[in-house]
N, C-alpha and C positions, 0 to 999 in steps of 0.2 A: 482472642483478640490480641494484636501483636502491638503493644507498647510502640510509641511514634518513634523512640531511638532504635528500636530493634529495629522497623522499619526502614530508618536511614541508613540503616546497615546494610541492609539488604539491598537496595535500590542501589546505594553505591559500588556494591558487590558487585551486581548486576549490570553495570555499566560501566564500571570501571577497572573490575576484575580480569583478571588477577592483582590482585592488592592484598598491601601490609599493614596490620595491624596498625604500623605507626603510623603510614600514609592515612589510615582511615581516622586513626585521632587527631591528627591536620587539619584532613577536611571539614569534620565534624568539631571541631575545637575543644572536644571533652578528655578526660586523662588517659593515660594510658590505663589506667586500671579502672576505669570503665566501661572503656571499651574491652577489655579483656572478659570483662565479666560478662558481658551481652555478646560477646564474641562464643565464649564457653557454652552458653543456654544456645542460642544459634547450631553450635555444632550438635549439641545433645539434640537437639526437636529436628537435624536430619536435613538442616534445612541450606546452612552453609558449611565446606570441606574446605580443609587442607590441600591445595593444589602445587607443593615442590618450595621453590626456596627460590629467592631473589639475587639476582647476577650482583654482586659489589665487587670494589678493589682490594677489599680485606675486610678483615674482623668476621665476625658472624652474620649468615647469610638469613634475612628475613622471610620467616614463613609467610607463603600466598596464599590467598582463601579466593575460594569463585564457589557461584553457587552449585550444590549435589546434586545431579543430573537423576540420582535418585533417591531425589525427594517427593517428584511428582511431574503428571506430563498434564498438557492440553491438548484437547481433542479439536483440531481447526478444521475448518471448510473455508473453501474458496468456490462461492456460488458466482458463477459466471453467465452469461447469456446463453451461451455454446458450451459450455462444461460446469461439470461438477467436483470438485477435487477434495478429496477427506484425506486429513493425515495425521498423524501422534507427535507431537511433539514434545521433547525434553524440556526441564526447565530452564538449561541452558540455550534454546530454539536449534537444536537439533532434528531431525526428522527420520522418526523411529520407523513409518511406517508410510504408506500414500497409495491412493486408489484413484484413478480416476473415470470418468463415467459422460457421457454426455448429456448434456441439460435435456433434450428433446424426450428421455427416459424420464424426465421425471411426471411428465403428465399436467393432470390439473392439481392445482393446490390440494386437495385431499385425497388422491392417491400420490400426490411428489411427497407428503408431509410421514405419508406412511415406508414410502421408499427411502427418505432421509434417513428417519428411527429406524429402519432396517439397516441401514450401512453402520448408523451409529454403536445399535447394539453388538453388530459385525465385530466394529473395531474394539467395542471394549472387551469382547470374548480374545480378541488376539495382544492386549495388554499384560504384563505379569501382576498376579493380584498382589505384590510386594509393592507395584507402583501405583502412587495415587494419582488419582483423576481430579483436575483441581477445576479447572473447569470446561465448557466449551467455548471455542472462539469462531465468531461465525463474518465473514468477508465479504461482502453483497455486490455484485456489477451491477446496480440500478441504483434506488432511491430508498434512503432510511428516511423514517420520518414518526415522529411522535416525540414526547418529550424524552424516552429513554432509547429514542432509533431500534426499538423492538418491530415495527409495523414496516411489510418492505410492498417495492413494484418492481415489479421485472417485466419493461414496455414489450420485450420480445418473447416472453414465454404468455401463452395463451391462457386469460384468467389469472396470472398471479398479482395480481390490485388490492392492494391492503390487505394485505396475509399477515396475520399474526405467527411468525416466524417463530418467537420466544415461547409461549406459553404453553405449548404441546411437546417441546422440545423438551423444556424444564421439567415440565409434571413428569412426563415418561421418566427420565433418568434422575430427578432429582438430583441435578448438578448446576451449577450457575451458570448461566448463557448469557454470554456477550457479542451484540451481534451491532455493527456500524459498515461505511461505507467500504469499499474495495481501495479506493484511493487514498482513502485515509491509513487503511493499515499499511499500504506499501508505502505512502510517506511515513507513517510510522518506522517501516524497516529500516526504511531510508536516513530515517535521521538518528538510527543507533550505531553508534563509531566505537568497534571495539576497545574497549581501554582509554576510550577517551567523553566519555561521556555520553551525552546529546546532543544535537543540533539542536538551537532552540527558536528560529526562526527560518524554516521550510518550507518549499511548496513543490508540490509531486504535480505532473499533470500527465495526466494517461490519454496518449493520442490510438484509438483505438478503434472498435463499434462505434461509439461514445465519446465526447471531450468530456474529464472530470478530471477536479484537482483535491487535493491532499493537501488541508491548509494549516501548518502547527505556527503561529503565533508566541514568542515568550512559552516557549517549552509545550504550550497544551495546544491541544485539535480545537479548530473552529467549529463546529456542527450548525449554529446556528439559533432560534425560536425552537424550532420542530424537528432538526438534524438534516435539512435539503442544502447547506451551506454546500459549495464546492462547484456548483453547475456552472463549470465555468463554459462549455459549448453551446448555452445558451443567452451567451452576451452579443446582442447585434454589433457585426462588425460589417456590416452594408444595406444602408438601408433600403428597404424595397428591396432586398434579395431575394435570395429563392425561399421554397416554400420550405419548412422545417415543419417536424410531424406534431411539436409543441403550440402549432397553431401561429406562431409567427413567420416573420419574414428575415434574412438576411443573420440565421444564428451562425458564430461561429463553425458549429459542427456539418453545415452543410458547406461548408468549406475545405474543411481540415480532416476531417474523420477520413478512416479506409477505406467506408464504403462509398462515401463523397467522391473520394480522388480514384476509385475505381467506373463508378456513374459516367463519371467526366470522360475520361478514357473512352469507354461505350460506348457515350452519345458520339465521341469526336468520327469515332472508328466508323460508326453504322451510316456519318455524315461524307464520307469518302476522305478523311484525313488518313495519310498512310502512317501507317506503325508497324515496328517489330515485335509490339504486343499480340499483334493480331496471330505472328509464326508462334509466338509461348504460345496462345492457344489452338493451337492446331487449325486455325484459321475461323473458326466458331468464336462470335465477338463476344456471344454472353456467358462465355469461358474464362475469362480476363478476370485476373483475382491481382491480388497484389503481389502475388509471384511475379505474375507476368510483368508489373509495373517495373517492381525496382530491377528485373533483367534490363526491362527495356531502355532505364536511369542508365545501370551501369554501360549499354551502348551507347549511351550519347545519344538516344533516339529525342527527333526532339520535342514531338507532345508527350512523352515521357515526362521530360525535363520540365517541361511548362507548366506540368498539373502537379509535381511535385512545387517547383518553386514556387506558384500562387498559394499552396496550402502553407508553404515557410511563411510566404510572407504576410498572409493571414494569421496564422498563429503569431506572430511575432507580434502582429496591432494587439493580438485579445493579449499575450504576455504582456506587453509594455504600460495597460491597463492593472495587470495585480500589480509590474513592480511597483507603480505609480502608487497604487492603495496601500498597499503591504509593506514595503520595503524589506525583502528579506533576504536573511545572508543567500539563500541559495536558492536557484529553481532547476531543480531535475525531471529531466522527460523520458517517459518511458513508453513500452507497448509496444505493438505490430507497426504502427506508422512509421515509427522514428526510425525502425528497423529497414525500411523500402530503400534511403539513403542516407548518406550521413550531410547530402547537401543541405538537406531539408534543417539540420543544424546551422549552418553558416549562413541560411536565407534569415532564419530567426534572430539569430545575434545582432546580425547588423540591423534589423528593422527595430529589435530593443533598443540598440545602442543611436538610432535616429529620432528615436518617439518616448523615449522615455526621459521622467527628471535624471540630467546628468548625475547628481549628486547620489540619486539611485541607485540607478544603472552602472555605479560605478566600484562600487560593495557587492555589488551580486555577483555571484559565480553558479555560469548558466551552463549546462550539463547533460549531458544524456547516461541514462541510467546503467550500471553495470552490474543489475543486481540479474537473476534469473525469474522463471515461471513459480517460483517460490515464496516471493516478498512477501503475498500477499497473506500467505498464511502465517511466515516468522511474523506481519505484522499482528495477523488476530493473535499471535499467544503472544506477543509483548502486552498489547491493550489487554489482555483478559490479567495478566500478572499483574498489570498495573492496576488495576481493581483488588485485586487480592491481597496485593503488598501494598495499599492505600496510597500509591503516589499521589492522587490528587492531596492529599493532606501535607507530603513533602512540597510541592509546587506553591502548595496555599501559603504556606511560611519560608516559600526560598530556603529549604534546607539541604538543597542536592549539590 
């Protein structure tokens, strides 16, 4: 059990590292010879190092501490609708190792569940047994839900509906598993700033398969009653709209989603609207992917242009709804969509900056993500760390 100041040691390591000793008794308000002392037992338990010496204008240069890379790694997955991604990560979120696989391999829940344990046991034969395994971090594209977001859905894999994720995982390996939404960990990623902290009022929204957002409130993730907090492509943004597989009418994500603004395309093409989507796909209309779209953006083609701007300008009504709720420093968009144009950006800002409370929308800084295919997993080993090093006990008394 790690004493709640050795904790804030670490945490602020971890976030704000590389950092001096003296910086760290600032933060923490406690002596310098207290921190030295928890500093000491820190390096001996392997857990924080000596990383070089601090730039000044003279005198003697302060030794840096960040946390020891080999102290221990996490084992993340990035379960995705279309893929499966295992990787090792340092406890700095480095990435020692990565496999990927595709989802359609994993079958039904009790053959996917034995395919898992197979990769997992995989990785940890390719671990050095010097480095501990501290836990597993698991990153879901669907639906967590129960009080501890252990129980997942995956709407597009066949049969996986209330899958107990966690409990066959753990008993096998007897390691702790941490498993929440995909959003949430890349807003996780998202709101770690090298050297400077955290963001502590974030919202990640993955314009993708799927609309889902990533929602940290005052430093912690919103999950919710049961962890289904985040669905944000199933907020009506027209009513009597089209049909949504959720059983209603007029969701966001028949709007906005890839496969939405690909449909659209489709229907338009198969209706005798002329596009240069139709030449991307060698003339075959139900070839048209979102290659073909954003080619077709970047010509100026103009139901291109159309079916991109309606989806900004829908996304923009369901954003100008969180800023309105939420009010938070930042909103970053990330995923396949975002990537078709960058117009689909400046349809969105201005429809925030129309409909949203000015006073809002005028704090917020609205974003497209420049993180990579990776977020998702730096974000499972930040949350599994932060299980491990008790932040929630730092957040609960504001000691970060």
């Amino acid at each position: 059990m790690i004493s709640l100041n050795k904790s804030r040691i670490i945490n602020l390591v971890r976030f704000y590292g590389p950092i001096s000793r003296t910086e760290l008794s600032k933060k923490m308000d406690i002596s310098m010879a207290a921190i030295t002392k928890y500093i000491s037992e820190l390096i001996s338990e392997n857990i924080i190092t000596e990383s070089g010496t601090q730039k000044t204008h003279g005198g003697r240069r302060p030794i840096l501490l960040s946390m020891n890379p080999d102290y221990g790694c996490v084992i993340c997955i990035d379960f995705g609708q279309s893929f499966f991604r295992i990787a090792v990560l340092s406890i700095d979120n480095k990435i020692l190792y990565k496999q990927i696989v595709p989802s359609d391999k994993l079958g039904l829940p009790e053959d996917g569940l034995l395919l898992i344990n197979g990769m997992i046991a995989d990785v940890i034969n390719k671990i050095p047994s010097s480095l501990k395994i501290l836990a597993i971090g698991i990153a879901v594209s669907g639906i967590t839900f129960d009080i501890n977001g252990t129980r997942i859905l995956m709407p597009n894999l066949k049969g996986w509906v209330d899958v107990d994720l966690e409990t066959p995982i753990a008993k096998k390996f007897q390691i702790p598993v941490y498993i929440d939404d995909s959003s949430r960990m890349v807003a996780l990623c998202e709101s770690v700033v090298s050297a400077k902290g955290r963001i502590e009022n974030l919202i990640y929204i993955h314009l993708g398969t799927g609309i889902g957002a990533g929602i940290i409130i005052n430093g912690k993730i919103l999950r919710g009653v049961n962890g289904t907090a985040g669905e944000l492509g199933h907020i009506i943004v027209e009513e009597g709209g089209r049909m949504c597989g959720c059983g209603s009418r007029g969701c966001l994500e028949q709007y906005v989603s890839v496969p939405s603004m690909v449909n659209q395309a489709k229907k338009a093409i198969l209706s005798g609207v002329r596009s240069n989507m139709l030449d991307y796909a060698e003339g075959d209309a139900d070839r048209i992917d979102s290659y073909c779209l954003a080619k077709a953006v970047a010509d100026k083609d103009k139901l291109a242009y159309n079916i991109v701007a309606e989806a900004g300008e829908y996304l923009g009504v369901g954003i100008s709804k969180v800023i309105n709720l939420f009010n938070p420093e930042h909103i970053i968009i990330g995923g396949g969509g975002v990537k078709i144009s960058d117009m689909i950006m400046d349809d969105i800002k201005k429809v925030c900056h129309s409909r949203s409370i000015q006073e809002a929308v005028r704090h917020v800084d609205i974003k497209k993500s420049d993180k990579d295919e990776n977020s998702a997993l730096i974000g499972a080993s930040v949350a599994a760390q932060d299980r491990i090093f008790d932040m929630d006990k730092i957040q609960e008394y504001a000691l970060l």
